[in-house]
PLY file of the C-alpha trace (Angstrom):
ply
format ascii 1.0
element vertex 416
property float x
property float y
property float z
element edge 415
property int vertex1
property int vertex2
end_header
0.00 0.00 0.00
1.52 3.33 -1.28
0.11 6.56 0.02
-0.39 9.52 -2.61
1.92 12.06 -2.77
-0.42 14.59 -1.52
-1.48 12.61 1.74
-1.87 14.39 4.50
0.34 13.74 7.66
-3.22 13.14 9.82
-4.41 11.22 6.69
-3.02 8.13 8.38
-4.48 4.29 7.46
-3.76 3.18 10.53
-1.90 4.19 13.55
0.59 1.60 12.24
1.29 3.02 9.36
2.32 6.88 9.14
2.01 8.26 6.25
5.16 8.60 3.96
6.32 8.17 0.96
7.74 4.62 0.51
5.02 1.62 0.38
4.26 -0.72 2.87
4.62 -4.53 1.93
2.92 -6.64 3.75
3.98 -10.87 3.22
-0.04 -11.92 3.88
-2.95 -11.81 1.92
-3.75 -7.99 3.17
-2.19 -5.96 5.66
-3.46 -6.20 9.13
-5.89 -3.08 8.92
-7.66 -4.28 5.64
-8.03 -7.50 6.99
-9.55 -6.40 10.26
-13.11 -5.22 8.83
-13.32 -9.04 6.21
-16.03 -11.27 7.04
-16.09 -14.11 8.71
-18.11 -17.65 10.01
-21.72 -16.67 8.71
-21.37 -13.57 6.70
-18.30 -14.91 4.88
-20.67 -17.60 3.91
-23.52 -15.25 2.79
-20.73 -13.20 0.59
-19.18 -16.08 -0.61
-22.95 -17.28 -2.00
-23.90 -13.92 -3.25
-20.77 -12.75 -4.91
-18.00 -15.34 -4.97
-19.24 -16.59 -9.16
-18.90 -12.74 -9.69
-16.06 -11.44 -7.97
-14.26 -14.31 -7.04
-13.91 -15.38 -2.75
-9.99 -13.80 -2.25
-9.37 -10.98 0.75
-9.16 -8.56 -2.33
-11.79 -9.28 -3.60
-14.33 -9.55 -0.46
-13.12 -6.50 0.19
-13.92 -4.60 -3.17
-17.42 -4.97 -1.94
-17.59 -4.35 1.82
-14.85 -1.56 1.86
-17.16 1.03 1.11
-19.42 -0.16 4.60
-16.68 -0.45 7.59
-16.46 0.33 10.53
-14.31 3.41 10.86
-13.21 6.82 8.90
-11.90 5.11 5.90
-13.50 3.24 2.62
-11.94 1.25 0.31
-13.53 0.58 -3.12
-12.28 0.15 -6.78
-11.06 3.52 -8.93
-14.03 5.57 -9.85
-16.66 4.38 -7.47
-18.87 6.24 -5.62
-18.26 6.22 -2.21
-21.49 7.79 -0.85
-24.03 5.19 -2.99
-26.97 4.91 -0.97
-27.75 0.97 0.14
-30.76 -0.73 0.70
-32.16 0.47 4.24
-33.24 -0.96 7.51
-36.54 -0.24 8.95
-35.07 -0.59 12.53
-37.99 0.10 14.43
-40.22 -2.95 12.92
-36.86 -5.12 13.24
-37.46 -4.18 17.22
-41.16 -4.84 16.84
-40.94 -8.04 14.57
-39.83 -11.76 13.74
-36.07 -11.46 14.65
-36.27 -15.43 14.13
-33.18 -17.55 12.98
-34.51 -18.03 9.13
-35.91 -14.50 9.19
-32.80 -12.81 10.31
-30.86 -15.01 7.48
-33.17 -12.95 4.91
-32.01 -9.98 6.74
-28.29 -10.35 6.41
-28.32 -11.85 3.06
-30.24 -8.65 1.76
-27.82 -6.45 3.56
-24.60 -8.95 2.85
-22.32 -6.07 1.60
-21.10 -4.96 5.22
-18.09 -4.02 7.11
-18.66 -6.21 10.34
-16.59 -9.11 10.93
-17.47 -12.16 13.47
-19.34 -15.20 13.78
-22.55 -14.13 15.14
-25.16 -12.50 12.13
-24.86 -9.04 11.75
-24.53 -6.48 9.27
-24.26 -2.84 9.25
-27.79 -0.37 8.77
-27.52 2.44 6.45
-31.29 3.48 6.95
-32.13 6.57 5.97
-33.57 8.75 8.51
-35.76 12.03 8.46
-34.27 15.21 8.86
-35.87 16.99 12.17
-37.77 20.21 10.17
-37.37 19.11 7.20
-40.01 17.55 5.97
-39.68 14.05 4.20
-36.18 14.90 3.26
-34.19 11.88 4.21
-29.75 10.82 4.57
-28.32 8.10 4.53
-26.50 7.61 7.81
-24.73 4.50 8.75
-25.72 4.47 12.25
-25.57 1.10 13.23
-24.49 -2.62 13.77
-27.20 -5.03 13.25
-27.21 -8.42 15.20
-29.64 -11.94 15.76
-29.40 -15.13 17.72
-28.79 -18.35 16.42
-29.66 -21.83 18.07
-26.01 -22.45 18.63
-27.08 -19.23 20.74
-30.24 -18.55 21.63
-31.07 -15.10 22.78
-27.51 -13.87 22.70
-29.22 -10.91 21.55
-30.56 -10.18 24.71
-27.68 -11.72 26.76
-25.33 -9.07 25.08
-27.70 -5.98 26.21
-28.40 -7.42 29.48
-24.14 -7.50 29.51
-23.80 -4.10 27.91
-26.29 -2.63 30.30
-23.85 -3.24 33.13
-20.73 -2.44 31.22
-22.43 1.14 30.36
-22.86 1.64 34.56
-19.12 1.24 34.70
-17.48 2.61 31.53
-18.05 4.04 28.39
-19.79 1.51 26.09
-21.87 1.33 23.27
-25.89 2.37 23.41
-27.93 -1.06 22.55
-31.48 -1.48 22.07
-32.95 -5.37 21.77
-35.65 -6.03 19.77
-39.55 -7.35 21.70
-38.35 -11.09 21.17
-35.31 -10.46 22.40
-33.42 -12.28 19.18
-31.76 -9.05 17.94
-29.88 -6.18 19.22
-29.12 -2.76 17.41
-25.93 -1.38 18.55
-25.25 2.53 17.85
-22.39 2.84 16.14
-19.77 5.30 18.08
-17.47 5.86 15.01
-19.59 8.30 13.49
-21.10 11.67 14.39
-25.07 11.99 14.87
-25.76 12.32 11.41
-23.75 9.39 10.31
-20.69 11.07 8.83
-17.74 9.21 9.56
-14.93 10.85 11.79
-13.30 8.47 13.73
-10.86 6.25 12.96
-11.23 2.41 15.12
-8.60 -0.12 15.16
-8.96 -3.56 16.99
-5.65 -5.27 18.67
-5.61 -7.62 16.23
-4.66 -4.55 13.39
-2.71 -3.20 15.69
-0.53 -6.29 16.63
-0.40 -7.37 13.11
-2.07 -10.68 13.99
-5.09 -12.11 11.25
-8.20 -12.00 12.84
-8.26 -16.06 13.10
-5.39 -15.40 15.70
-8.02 -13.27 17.58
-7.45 -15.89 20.81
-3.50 -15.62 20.34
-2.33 -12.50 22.43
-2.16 -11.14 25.75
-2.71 -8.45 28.14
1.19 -7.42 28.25
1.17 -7.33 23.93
-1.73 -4.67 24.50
-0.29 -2.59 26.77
3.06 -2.24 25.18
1.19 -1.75 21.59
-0.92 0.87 23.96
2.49 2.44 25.24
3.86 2.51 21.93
1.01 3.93 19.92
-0.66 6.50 23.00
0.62 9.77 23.74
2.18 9.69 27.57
-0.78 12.14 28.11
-3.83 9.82 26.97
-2.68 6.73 28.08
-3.70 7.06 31.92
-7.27 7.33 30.71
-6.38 4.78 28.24
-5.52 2.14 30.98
-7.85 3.08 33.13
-10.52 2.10 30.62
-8.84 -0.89 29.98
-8.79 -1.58 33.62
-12.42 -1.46 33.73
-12.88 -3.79 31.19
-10.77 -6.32 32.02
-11.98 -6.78 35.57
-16.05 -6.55 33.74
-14.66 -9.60 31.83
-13.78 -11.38 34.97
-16.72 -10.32 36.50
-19.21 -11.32 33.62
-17.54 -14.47 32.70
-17.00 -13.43 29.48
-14.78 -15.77 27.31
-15.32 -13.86 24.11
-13.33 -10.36 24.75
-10.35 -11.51 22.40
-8.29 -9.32 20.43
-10.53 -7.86 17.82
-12.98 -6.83 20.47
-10.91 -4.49 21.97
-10.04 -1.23 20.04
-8.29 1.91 20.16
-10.64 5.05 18.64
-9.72 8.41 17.25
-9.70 11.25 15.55
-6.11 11.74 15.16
-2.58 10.74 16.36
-3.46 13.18 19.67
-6.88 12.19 20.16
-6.30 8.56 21.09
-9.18 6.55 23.28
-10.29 2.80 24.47
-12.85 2.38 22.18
-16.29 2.18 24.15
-17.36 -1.43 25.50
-18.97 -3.40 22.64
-19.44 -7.15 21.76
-19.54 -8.06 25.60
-21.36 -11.21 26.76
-21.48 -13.62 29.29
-20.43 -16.79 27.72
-20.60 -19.41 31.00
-24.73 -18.76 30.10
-23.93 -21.37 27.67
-23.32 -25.04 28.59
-21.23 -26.14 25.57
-18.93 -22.67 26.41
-18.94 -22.50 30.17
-16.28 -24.00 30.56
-13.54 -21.61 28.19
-11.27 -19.49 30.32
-11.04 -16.06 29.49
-9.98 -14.86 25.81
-6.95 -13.11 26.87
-4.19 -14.46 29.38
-1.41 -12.66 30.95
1.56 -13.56 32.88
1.33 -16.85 31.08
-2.14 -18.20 32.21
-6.06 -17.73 30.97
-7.71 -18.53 34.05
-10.70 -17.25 35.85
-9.16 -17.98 39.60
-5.93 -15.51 38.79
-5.63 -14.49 42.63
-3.52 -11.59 43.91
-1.67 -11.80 40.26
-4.84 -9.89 38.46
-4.42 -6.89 41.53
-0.97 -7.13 40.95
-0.67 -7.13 36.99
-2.97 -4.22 36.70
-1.26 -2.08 39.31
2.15 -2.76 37.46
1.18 -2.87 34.09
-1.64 -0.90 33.64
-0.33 1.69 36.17
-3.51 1.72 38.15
-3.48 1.95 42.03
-5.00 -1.06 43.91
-7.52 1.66 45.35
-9.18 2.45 42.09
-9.18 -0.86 40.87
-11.33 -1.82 44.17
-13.99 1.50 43.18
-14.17 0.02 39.94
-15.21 -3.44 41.56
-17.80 -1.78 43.50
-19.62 -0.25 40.77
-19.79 -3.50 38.85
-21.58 -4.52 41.92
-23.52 -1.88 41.66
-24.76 -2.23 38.59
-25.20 -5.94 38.99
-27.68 -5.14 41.71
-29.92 -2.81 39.54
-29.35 -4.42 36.32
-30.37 -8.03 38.08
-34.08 -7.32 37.90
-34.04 -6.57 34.08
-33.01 -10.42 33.54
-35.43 -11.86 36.29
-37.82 -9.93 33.62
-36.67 -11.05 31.12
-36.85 -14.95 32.25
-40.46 -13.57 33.01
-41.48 -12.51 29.35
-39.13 -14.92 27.34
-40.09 -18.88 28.63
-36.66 -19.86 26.54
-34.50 -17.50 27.96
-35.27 -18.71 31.95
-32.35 -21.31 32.05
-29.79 -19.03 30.24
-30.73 -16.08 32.55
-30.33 -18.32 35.35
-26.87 -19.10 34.73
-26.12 -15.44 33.74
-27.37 -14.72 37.63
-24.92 -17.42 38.62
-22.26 -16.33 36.84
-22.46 -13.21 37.82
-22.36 -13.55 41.27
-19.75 -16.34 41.09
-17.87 -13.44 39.12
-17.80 -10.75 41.28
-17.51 -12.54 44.25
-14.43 -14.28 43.01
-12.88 -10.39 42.40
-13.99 -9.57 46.15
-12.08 -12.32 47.37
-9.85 -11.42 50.36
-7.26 -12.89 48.11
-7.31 -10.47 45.39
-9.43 -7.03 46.73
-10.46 -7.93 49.80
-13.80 -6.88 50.06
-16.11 -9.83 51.35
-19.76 -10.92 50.27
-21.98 -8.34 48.65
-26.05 -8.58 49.36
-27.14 -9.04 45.26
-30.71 -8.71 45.92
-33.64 -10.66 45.57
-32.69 -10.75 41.74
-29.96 -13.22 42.92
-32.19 -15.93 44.49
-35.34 -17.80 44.72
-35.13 -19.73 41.48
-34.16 -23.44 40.76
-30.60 -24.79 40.65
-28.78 -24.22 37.37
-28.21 -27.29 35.59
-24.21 -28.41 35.41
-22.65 -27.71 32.69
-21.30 -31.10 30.49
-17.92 -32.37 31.81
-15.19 -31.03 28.44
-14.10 -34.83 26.46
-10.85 -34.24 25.68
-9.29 -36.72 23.17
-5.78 -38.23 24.21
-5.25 -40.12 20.43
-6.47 -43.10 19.51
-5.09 -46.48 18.03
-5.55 -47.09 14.32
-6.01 -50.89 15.75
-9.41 -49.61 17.61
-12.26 -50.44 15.12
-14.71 -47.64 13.96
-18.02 -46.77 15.49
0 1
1 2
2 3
3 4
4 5
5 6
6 7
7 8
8 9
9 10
10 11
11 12
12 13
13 14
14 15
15 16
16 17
17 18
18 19
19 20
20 21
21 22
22 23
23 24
24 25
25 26
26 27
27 28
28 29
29 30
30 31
31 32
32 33
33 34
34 35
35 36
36 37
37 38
38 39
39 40
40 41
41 42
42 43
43 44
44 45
45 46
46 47
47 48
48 49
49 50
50 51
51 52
52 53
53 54
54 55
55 56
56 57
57 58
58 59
59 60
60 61
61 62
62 63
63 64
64 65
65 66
66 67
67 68
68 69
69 70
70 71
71 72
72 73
73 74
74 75
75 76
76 77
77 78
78 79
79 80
80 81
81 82
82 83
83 84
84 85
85 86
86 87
87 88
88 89
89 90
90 91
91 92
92 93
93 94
94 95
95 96
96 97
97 98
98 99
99 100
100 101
101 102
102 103
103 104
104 105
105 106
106 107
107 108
108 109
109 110
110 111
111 112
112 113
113 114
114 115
115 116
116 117
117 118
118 119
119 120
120 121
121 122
122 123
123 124
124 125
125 126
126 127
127 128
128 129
129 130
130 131
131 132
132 133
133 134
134 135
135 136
136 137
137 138
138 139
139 140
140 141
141 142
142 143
143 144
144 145
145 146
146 147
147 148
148 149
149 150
150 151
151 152
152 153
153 154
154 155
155 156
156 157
157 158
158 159
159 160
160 161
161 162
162 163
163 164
164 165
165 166
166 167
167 168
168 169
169 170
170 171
171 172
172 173
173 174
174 175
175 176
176 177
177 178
178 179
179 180
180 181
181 182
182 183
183 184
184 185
185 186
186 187
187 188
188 189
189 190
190 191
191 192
192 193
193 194
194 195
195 196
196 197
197 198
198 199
199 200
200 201
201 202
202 203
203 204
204 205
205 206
206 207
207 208
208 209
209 210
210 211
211 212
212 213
213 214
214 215
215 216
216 217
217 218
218 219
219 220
220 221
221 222
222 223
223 224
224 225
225 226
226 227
227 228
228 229
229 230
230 231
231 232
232 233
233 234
234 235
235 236
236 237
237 238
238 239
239 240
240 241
241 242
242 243
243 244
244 245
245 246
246 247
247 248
248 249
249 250
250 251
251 252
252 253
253 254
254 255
255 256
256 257
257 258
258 259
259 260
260 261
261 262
262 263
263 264
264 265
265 266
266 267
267 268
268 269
269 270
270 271
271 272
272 273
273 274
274 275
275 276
276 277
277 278
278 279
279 280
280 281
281 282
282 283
283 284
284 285
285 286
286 287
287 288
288 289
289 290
290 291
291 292
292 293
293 294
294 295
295 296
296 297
297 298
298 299
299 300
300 301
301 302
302 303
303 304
304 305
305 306
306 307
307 308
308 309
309 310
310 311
311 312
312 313
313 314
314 315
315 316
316 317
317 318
318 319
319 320
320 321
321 322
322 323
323 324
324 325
325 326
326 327
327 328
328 329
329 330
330 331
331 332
332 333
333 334
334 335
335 336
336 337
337 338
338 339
339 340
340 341
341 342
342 343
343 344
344 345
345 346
346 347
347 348
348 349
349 350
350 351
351 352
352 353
353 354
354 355
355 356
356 357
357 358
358 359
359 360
360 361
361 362
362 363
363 364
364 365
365 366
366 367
367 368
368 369
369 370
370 371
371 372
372 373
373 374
374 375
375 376
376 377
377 378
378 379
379 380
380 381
381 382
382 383
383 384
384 385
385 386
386 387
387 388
388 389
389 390
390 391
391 392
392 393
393 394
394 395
395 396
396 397
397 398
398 399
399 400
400 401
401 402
402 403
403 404
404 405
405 406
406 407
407 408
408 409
409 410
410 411
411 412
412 413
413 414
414 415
């Protein structure tokens, strides 16, 4: 990739690559940046269906058709195209209001396939068009948002992710989420534009920024973040930086969240001085699942993913991180906190959704086992903590299937 000659100094790609005037050569497919917005697990599969006999399936050429939709200030798309072609829209208010269903979501993404958003779970991006306050029926197109169903790998993951996101936004700066009446979608507000749509931040997950391909998502640590943190943040920004990323670590803990890997954590900006955490987004609690509750967390450090990391997570934060013992204990609290008012929302939602009752249950459990594990007088030292009546008066949680883990086997063992 060769800038132009004209380029701008804040006209960066990425915060990996400054702009200047010899190319950067990258021995992979794409560089790290370009490859952080491809699709993957379902909507790879839709793209690959819709436009694979016409374009071909290569990086390059997925690419050429969702550059235009990413997340983030820049767009990619062949010479001469326009970059501001309107796309079909979303009527997100009936998507609220209607069948979010497995087979009706499917329609969904494969009539909106050409997005930006990479991961395994459905979604796509929204470019509805919405009406112009005083202006009659005149109408923009504003990307404004990320798109997202369940599955029956997952049921209602829609609605565990805002349940998740609604305590993550009591603690830290996270993304706004609305789920739909079923509770088998979720529209996410997209925090990389302004309010009408125009795109003006740059966002870069950790797996751009550590040159890693998204499949390597599970592959990195804590300590590769904060040195890629250290090495990319202005000594100025990167207190707040950390103490974001403090936050979030210890909601992963807390949450039992196995899924906050590499490419869901980001850095956002608007230039090389304007450098933030990117809000909280993507954030589940995974042990709600029976076939996932038992995955350690996504990210180790000092050479372990475990969810029983004792005085070492204190420790590591205060030495890596840079933040005091002290704060890291107020940040415990108010995940407490929120845990206590955000309880009653799932005990309503076991109440309106029959399907949901188990997997709220072991969110409840989870939770609690969480954030009792980080008040351990071990690590902060801060005993029990009353839950509320959220917290009880409901069945035992079934146990979650012991993991079969395959040793080898004999070629001299017959099939069956």
């Amino acid at each position: 990739m060769a800038y132009s000659s004209s380029a701008d100094p804040e006209d960066f790609v990425s915060l990996t690559m400054s702009v200047r005037g010899e190319p950067y050569v990258w021995d992979d497919v794409l560089h790290p940046f370009f490859q952080m917005n491809l699709p993957e697990g379902y909507l790879l599969q839709v793209l690959q269906e819709q436009f694979g006999p016409v374009v071909g399936a290569s990086p390059m050429a997925l690419l050429s058709v969702i550059g235009k939709n990413m997340i983030g200030r820049v767009q990619v798309a062949p010479e001469g195209a326009r970059l501001d072609e309107s796309v079909q829209p979303v009527d997100v208010e009936a998507l609220l209001q209607g069948d979010n269903s497995e087979e009706r979501f499917a329609d969904l993404v494969r009539l909106h396939a050409s997005s930006g958003v990479s991961g395994v779970v459905p979604k796509f991006l929204d470019a509805s068009e919405e009406r112009l306050q005083g202006h009659g029926k005149a109408t923009i197109c504003s990307h404004r948002h990320v798109i997202k169903g369940s599955s029956r790998q997952l049921p209602f993951v829609s609605l565990n992710e805002h349940l998740c996101m609604e305590i993550a936004r009591r603690v830290m700066p996270s993304a706004s989420t609305r789920v739909s009446n079923d509770g088998q979608a979720i529209v996410v507000d997209r925090f990389d534009v302004d309010e009408q749509g125009k795109r003006w931040r740059g966002m870069e997950d950790f797996c751009s920024l550590l040159g890693l391909r998204p499949s390597a998502k599970y592959e990195t640590t804590w300590e590769r973040i904060a040195k890629a943190i250290r090495n990319l943040v202005p000594a100025e920004g990167r207190g707040s930086v950390f103490g974001d990323m403090t936050s979030l670590m210890l909601l992963t803990y807390a949450l039992r969240n196995a899924d906050c890997h590499a490419k869901n954590v980001a850095l956002l900006y608007t230039g090389r001085q304007g450098i933030q955490l990117a809000p909280a987004y993507d954030v589940i609690t995974t042990a709600a699942y029976p076939e996932f509750a038992r995955n350690p967390p996504a990210i180790g450090f000092m050479g372990k993913k475990t969810w029983d990391p004792g005085a070492n997570l204190r420790d590591f934060i205060a030495n890596v991180f840079q933040v005091p013992q002290r704060h890291q204990a107020e940040i415990v609290e108010a995940i407490g906190d929120a845990m206590v008012e955000v309880g009653p929302m799932v005990r309503q939602a076991m109440a309106d959704h029959p399907g949901f009752v188990d997997i709220g249950k072991r969110m409840l459990a989870a939770w609690s086992e969480g954030l009792l594990s980080l008040r351990d007088k071990r690590i902060y030292s801060m005993g029990n903590v009353d839950l509320g009546g959220a917290f009880t008066g409901f069945s035992d949680v079934a146990p979650s299937p012991k993991a079969r883990k395959v040793i080898g086997r004999s070629t001299l063992l017959g099939k069956r």
